[in-house]
C-alpha positions as CSV (number, residue, x, y, z in Angstrom):
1,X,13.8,-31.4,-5.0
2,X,14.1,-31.9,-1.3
3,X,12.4,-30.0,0.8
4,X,15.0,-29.2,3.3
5,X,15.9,-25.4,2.9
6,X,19.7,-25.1,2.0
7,X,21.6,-22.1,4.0
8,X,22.3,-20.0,1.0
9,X,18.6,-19.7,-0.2
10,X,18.3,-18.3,4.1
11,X,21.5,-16.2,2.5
12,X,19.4,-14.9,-0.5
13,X,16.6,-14.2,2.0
14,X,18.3,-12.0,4.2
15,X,19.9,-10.0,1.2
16,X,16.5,-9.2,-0.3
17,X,14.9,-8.6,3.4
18,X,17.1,-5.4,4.0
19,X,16.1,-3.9,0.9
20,X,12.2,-4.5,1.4
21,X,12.8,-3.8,5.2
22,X,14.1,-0.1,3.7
23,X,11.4,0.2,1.8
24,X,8.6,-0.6,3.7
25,X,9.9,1.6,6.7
26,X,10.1,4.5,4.9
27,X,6.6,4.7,3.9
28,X,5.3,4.4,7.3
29,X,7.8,7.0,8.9
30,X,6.6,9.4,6.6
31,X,3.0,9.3,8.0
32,X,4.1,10.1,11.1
33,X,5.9,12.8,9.7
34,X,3.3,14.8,7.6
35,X,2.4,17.5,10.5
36,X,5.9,18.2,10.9
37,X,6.6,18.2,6.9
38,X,3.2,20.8,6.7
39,X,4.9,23.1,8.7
40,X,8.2,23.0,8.1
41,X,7.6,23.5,4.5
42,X,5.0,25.8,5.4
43,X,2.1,24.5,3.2
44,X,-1.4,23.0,3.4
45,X,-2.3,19.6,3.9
46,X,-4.3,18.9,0.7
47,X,-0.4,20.0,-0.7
48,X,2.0,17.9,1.4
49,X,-0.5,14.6,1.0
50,X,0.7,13.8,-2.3
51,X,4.2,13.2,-0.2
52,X,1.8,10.0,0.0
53,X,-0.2,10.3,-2.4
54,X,2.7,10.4,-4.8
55,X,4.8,7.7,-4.0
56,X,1.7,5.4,-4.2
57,X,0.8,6.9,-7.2
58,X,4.7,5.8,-8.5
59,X,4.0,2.7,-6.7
60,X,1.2,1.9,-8.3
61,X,3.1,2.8,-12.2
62,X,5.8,0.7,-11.9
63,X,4.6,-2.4,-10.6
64,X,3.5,-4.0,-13.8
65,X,6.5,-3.0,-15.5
66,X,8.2,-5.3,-13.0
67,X,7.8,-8.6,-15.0
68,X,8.7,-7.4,-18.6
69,X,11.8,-5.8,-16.6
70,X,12.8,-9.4,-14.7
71,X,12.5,-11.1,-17.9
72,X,14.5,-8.2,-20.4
73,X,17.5,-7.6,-18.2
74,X,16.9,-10.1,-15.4
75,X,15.9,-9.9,-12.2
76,X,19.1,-9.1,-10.2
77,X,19.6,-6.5,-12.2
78,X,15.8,-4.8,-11.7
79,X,16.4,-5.8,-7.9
80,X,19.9,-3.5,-7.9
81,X,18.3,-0.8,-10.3
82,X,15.5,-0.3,-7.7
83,X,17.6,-0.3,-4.9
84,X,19.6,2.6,-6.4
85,X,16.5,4.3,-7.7
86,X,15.1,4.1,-4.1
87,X,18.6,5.1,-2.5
88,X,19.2,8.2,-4.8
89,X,15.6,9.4,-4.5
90,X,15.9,9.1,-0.6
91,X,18.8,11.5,-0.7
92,X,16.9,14.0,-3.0
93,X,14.1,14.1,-0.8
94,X,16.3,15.1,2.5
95,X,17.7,18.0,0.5
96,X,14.6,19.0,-0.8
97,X,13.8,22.7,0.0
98,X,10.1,22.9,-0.7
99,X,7.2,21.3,-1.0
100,X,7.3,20.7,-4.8
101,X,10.6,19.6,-5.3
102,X,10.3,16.5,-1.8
103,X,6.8,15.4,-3.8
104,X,9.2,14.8,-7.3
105,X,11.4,12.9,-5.8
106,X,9.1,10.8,-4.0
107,X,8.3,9.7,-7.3
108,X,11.3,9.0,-8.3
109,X,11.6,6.7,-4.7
110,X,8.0,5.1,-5.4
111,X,9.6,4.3,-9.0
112,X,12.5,2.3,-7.1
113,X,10.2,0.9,-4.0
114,X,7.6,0.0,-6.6
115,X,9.7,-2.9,-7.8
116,X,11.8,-3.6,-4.7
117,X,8.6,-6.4,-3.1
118,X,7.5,-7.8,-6.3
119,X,11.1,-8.5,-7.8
120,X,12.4,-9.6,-4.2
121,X,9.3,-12.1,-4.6
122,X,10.7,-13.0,-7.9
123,X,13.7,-13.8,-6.8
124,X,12.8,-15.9,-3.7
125,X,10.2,-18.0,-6.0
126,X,13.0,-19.3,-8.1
127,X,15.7,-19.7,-5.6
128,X,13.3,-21.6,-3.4
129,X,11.5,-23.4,-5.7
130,X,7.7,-23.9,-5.3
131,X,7.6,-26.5,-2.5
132,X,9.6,-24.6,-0.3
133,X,7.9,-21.2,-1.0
134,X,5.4,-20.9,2.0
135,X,7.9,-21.6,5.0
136,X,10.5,-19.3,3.0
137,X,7.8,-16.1,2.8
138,X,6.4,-16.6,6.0
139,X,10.2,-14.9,7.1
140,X,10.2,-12.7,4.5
141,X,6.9,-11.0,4.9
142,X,7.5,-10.4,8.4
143,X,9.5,-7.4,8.0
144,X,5.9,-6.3,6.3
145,X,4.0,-6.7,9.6
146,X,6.1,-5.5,11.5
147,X,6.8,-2.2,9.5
148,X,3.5,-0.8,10.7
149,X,4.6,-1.0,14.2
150,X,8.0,0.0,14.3
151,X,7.9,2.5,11.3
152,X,5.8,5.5,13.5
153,X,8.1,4.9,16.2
154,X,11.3,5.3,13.8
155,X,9.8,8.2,12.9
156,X,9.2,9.5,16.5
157,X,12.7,8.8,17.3
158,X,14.5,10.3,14.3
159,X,11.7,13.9,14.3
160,X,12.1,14.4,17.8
161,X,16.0,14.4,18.1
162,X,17.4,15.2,14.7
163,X,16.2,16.9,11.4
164,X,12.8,15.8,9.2
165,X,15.3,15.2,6.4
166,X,16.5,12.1,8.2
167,X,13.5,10.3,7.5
168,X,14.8,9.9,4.2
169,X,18.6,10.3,5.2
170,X,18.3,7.4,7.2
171,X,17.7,5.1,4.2
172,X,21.1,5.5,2.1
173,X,23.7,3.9,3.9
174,X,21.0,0.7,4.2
175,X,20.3,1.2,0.3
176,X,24.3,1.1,-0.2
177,X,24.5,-1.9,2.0
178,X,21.6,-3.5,0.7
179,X,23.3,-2.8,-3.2
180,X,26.5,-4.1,-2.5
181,X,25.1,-7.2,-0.7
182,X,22.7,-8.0,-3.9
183,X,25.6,-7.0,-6.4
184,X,27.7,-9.8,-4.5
185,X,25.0,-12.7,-3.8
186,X,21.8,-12.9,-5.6
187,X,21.8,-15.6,-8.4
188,X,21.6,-14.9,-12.1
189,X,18.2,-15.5,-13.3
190,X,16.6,-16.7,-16.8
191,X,12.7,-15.9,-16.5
192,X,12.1,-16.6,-20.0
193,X,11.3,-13.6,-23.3
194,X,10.1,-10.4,-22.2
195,X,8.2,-9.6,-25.7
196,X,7.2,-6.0,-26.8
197,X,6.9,-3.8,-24.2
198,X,3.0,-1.9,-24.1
199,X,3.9,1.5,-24.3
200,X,1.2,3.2,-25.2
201,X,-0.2,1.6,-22.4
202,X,1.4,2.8,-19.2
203,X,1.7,6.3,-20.7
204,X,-2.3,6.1,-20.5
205,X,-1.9,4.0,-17.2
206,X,0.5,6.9,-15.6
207,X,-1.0,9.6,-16.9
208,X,-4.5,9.2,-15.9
209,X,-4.7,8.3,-11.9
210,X,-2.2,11.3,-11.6
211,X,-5.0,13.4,-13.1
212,X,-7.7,12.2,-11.4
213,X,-6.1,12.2,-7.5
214,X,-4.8,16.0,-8.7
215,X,-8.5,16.8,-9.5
216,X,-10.0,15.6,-6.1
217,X,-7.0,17.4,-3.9
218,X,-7.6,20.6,-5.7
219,X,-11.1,20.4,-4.0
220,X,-9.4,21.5,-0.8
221,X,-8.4,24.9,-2.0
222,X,-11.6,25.9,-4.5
223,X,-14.5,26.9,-3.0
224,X,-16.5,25.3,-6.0
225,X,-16.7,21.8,-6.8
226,X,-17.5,22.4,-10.6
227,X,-13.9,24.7,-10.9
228,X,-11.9,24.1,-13.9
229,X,-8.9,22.6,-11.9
230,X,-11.2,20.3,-10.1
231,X,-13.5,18.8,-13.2
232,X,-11.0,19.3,-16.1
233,X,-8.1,17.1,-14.3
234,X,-10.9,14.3,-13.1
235,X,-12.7,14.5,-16.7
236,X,-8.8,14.3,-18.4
237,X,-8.1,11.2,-15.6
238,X,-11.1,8.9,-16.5
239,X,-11.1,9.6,-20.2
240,X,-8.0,8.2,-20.2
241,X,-8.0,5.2,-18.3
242,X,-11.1,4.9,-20.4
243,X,-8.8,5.1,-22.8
244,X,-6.3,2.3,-21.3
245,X,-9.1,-0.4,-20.7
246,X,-10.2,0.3,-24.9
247,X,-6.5,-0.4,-26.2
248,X,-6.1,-3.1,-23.4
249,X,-8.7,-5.0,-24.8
250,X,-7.6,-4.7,-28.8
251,X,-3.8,-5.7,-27.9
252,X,-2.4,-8.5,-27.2
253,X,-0.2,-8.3,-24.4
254,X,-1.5,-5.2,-22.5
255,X,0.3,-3.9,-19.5
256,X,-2.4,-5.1,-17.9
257,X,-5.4,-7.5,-18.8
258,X,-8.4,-6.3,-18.1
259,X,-10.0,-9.5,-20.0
260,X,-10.1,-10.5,-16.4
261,X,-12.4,-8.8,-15.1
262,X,-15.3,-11.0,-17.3
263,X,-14.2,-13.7,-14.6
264,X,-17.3,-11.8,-11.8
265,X,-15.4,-13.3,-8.8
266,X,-11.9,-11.5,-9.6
267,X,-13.5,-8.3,-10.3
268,X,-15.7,-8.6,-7.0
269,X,-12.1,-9.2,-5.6
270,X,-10.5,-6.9,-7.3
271,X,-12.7,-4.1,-6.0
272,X,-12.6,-5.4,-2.5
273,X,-9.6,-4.5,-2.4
274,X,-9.6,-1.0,-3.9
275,X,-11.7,-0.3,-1.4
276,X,-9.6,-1.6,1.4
277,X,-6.6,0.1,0.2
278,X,-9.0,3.2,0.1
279,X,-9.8,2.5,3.7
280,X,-6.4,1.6,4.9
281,X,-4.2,4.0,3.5
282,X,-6.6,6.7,3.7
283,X,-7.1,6.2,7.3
284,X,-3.6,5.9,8.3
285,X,-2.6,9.5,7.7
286,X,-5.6,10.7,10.2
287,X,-4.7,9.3,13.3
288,X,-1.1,10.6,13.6
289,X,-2.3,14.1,12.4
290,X,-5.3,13.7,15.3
291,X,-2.2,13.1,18.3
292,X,-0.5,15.6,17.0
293,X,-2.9,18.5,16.2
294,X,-5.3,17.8,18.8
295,X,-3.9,16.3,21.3
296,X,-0.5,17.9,21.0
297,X,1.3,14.9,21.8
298,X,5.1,14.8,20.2
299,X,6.3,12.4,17.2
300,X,8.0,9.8,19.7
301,X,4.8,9.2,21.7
302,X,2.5,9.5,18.7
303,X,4.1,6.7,17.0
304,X,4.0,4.5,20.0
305,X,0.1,5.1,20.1
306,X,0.0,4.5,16.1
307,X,1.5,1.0,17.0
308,X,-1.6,-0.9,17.6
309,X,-3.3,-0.8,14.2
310,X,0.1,-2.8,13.2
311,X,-0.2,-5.0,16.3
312,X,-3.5,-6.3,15.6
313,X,-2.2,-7.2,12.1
314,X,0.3,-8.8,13.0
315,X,-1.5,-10.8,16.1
316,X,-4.4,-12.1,13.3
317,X,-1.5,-12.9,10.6
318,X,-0.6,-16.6,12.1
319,X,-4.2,-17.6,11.5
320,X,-5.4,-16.2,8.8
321,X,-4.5,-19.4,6.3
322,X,-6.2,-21.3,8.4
323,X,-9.7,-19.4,8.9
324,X,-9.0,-19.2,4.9
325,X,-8.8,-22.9,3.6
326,X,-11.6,-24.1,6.0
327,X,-14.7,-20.8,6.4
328,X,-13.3,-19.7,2.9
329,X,-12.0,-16.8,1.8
330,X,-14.5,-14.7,0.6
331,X,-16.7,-15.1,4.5
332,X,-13.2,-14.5,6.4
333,X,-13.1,-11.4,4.2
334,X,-16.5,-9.9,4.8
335,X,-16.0,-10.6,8.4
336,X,-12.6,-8.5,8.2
337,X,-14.4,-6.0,6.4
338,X,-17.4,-6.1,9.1
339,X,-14.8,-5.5,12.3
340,X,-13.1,-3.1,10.2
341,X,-16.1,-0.9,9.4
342,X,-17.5,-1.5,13.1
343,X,-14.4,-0.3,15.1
344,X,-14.6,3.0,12.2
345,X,-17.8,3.5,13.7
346,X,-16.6,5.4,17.2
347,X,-13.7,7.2,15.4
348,X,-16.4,9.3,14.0
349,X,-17.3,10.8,17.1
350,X,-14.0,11.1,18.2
351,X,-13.5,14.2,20.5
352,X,-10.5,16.0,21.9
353,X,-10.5,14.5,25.2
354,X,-11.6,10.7,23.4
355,X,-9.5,8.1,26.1
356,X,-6.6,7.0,24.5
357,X,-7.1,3.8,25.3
358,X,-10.1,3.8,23.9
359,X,-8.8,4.7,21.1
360,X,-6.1,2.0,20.9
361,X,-8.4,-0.3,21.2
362,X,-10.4,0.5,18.3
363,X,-6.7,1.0,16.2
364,X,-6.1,-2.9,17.6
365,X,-9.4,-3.9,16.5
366,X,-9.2,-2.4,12.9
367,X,-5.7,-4.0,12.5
368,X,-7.3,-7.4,13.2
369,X,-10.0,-6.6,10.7
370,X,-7.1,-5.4,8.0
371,X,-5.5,-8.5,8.9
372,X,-8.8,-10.9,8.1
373,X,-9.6,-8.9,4.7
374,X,-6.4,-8.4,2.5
375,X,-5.3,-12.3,1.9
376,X,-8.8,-14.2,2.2
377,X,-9.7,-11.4,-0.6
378,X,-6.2,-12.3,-2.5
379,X,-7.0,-16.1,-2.4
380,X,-10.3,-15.9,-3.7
381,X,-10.0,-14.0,-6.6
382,X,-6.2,-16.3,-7.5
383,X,-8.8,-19.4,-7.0
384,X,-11.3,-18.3,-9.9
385,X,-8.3,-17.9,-12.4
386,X,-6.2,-20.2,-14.7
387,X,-3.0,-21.0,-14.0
388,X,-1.4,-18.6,-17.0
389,X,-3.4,-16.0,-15.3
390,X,-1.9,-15.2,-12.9
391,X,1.3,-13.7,-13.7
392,X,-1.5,-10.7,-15.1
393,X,-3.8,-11.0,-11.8
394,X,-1.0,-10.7,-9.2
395,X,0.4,-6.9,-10.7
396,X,-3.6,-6.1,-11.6
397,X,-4.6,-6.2,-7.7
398,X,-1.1,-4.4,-6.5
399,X,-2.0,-1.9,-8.7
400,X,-5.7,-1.7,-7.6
401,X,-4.3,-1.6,-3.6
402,X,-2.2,1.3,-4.1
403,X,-4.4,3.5,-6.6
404,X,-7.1,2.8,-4.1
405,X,-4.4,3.8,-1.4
406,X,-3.8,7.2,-3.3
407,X,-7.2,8.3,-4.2
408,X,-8.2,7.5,-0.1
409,X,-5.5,9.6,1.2
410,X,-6.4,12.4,-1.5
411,X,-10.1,12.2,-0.5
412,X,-9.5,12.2,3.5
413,X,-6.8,14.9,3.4
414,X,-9.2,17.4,1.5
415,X,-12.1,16.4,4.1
416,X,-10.2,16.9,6.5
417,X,-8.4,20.6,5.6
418,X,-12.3,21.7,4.7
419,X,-13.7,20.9,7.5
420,X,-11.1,22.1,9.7
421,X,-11.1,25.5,8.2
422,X,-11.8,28.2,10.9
423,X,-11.5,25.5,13.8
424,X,-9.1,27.4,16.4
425,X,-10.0,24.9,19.4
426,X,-8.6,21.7,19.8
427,X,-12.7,20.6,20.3
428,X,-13.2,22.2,17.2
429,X,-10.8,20.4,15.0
430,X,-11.9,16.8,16.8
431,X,-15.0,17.9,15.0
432,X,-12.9,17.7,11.5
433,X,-11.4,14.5,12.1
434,X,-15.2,13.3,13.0
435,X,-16.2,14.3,9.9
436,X,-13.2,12.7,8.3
437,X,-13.6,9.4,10.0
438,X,-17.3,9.6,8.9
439,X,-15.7,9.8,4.8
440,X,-13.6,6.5,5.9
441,X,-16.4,4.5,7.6
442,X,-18.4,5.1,4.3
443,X,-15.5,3.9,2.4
444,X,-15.0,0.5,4.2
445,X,-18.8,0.2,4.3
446,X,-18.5,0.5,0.4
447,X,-16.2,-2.6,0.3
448,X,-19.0,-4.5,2.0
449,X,-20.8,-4.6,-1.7
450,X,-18.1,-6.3,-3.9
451,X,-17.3,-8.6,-0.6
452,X,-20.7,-10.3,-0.5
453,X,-20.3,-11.1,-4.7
454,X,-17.6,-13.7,-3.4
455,X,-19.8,-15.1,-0.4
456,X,-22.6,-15.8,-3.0
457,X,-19.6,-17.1,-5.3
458,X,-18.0,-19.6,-2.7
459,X,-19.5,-22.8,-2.1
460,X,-18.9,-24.7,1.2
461,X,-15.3,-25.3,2.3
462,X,-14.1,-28.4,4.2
463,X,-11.0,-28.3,6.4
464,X,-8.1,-29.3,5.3
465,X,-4.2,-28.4,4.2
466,X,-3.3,-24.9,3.8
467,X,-4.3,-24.4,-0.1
468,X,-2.1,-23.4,-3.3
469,X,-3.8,-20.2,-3.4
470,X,-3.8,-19.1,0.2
471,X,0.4,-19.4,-0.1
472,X,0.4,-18.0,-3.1
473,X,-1.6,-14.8,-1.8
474,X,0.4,-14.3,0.9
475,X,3.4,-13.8,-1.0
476,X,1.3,-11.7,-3.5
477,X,0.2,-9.5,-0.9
478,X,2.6,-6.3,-0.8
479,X,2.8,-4.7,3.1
480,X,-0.1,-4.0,4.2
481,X,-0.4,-0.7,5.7
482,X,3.3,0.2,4.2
């Protein structure tokens, strides 16, 4: 196969761009717009997380369904399927009338995003062919980077002039367009037998995370932390993934294979970066709720001053492969994590007249240290595995990112409704989000354990080409802070 990149795989890439572009936008428009949908809908914030919480949650369902689906009914098809999910559930949403009825049918979005990146991956790994694969991502993922910068401002724009339902308006003429363009020009595909599917399986999978993040966001409202809707829901949760890894490991083929985690340096890896999606998506949903209550700035500029997180990212993101193949994954990683949790460290005494810059600083810095610890963590833990492992590995760690992402958001939100209780000064709630930031700093300090498991792991790396495994995770890795 020549190497030379034909126009119609650039065609297949643009096709499958607009859909993840759609996506990927959304979810960072709603951060933004979480104040606005609080008070709007006139609820608490420990309620109107799971807006988040449970389109991660969906996220997080669905993704390992995404193989068996490619190879039962293709992967056009699942591609086109998702869109429609995706497009149908953003239309819900805008005419949802209260709080409960926008969270179902974020769901039912998350259940359409949740396939959109790994199928569009799919697609572009067979149409491009392996050797071709790195310089085809690198233009596809870029609509990933840049989502954390341009989806607050989005948001801005669209809360500040028009409705909060056009947030999720916005995205159904792009889901039509995005339909009609994959209906019309993405190849037929033949991935090979899709076997039984594990049903038993994701009912336990889906049932229990649900449980648990329900258990921890009822902590907000109950004065106890032994009440019967706090312990019964967490108890339920855990029993049953309990559950999940037993039947998991007496099948065989599970929805997902938890025989992995024998292999020490993918479960060091894998809890890496379930901590980092902790950290990351937990975090985001403070600093545009600081701007807004505290501060009182509006959507538009509160955005612009989310931007910077995103725009470290994306700064690092040229050099990460690099730093990768010749320091090795697992240091580049712990020193990710290391800025990461450093730059946390003055959020916690964050105040209500903090300098902005200042602040942006610190956002610029963490999004460096995002940028440093997602993919080195990726490569390491797709080094330590077979080759017939991976198609188990690479759904595993989405999965891990965005229950991580769930339960951080969950966590952070009830910190911060608890400890803002009473505060009627903007000095007063600074305090909260001190004490919130305080939650996050131990969170990415947490990741620091499971991170020095793959220093120990890694033996010295000489410089050289950019490795199988460090192209391979950065096509694995789904947007980062999306």
């Amino acid at each position: 196969m020549s190497d030379r990149i034909e126009p119609y795989v650039w065609k297949i890439a643009g096709v499958v761009i607009l859909g993840m572009t759609m996506s990927i936008l959304d979810t960072t428009i709603v951060n933004v717009a979480l104040d606005t949908l609080s008070r709007e809908l006139h609820t608490t914030l420990a309620q109107i997380q799971w807006v988040a919480t449970g389109y991660l949650l969906a996220l997080a369902a669905v993704i390992p369904l995404t193989g068996w689906a490619a190879r039962r009914f293709g992967a056009k098809r699942v591609y086109l399927a998702s869109i429609f999910l995706f497009t149908v559930g953003s239309a819900l949403c805008g005419v949802a009338g209260s709080s409960t009825s926008l969270i179902l049918f974020r769901v039912l979005q998350g259940v359409g995003g949740g396939m959109i990146m790994p199928i569009s991956q799919m697609i572009m790994a067979e149409v491009a062919g392996p050797k071709r694969m790195g310089r085809v991502m690198g233009i596809v993922v870029m609509p990933a980077m840049l989502a954390p910068i341009l989806g607050p401002v989005v948001g801005g724009l669209i809360l500040q002039n028009l409705h909060w339902s056009w947030i999720f308006f916005v995205n159904v003429p792009i889901g039509i367009v995005a339909g009609f363009l994959g209906w019309r020009m993405l190849p037929e595909s033949n991935l090979g037998k899709a076997g039984k599917l594990d049903w038993l399986g994701l009912v336990l999978l889906a049932t229990s995370m649900p449980l648990i993040v329900y258990g921890l966001s009822e902590i907000a409202t109950k004065e106890s932390f032994t009440a019967p809707s706090v312990i019964w829901p967490i108890v339920a949760g855990i029993a049953l993934a309990g559950s999940f890894g037993w039947h998991a490991l007496h099948v065989e083929r599970p929805l997902l294979d938890v025989r992995l985690y024998a292999n020490r340096i993918f479960a060091a890896a894998s809890l890496t970066t379930f901590g980092l999606g902790a950290a990351l998506f937990g975090a985001m949903i403070l600093v545009p709720l600081y701007y807004q209550q505290v501060r009182g700035e509006d959507v538009i500029v509160t955005g612009l001053l989310v931007g910077p997180q995103g725009l470290g990212m994306l700064l690092v993101a040229p050099w990460i492969a690099r730093f990768t193949d010749r320091f090795g994954g697992g240091r580049v990683a712990f020193v990710g994590i290391s800025v990461l949790t450093l730059s946390s460290l003055p959020l916690c005494f964050i105040g209500a007249n903090t300098s902005i810059l200042f602040i942006s600083i610190l956002l610029l810095v963490r999004g460096v240290g995002i940028g440093l610890s997602f993919i080195p963590t990726t490569t390491v833990a797709f080094a330590s595995l077979r080759t017939d492992q991976l198609s188990d590995a690479t759904p595993q760690m989405n999965v891990l990112q965005r229950v991580g992402g769930a339960i951080g958001t969950a966590v952070l939100a009830v910190v911060l409704q608890r400890a803002s209780k009473g505060a009627s000064t903007p000095t007063e709630l600074a305090g909260a989000f001190g004490t919130a930031y305080w939650w996050a700093l131990g969170i990415c300090a947490a990741s620091m354990i499971p991170v020095l498991v793959l220093l120990r792991a890694e033996g010295p790396k000489e410089e050289g080409p950019v490795s199988a495994e460090v192209e391979m995770a950065e096509e694995f890795v789904e947007p980062i802070g999306a």
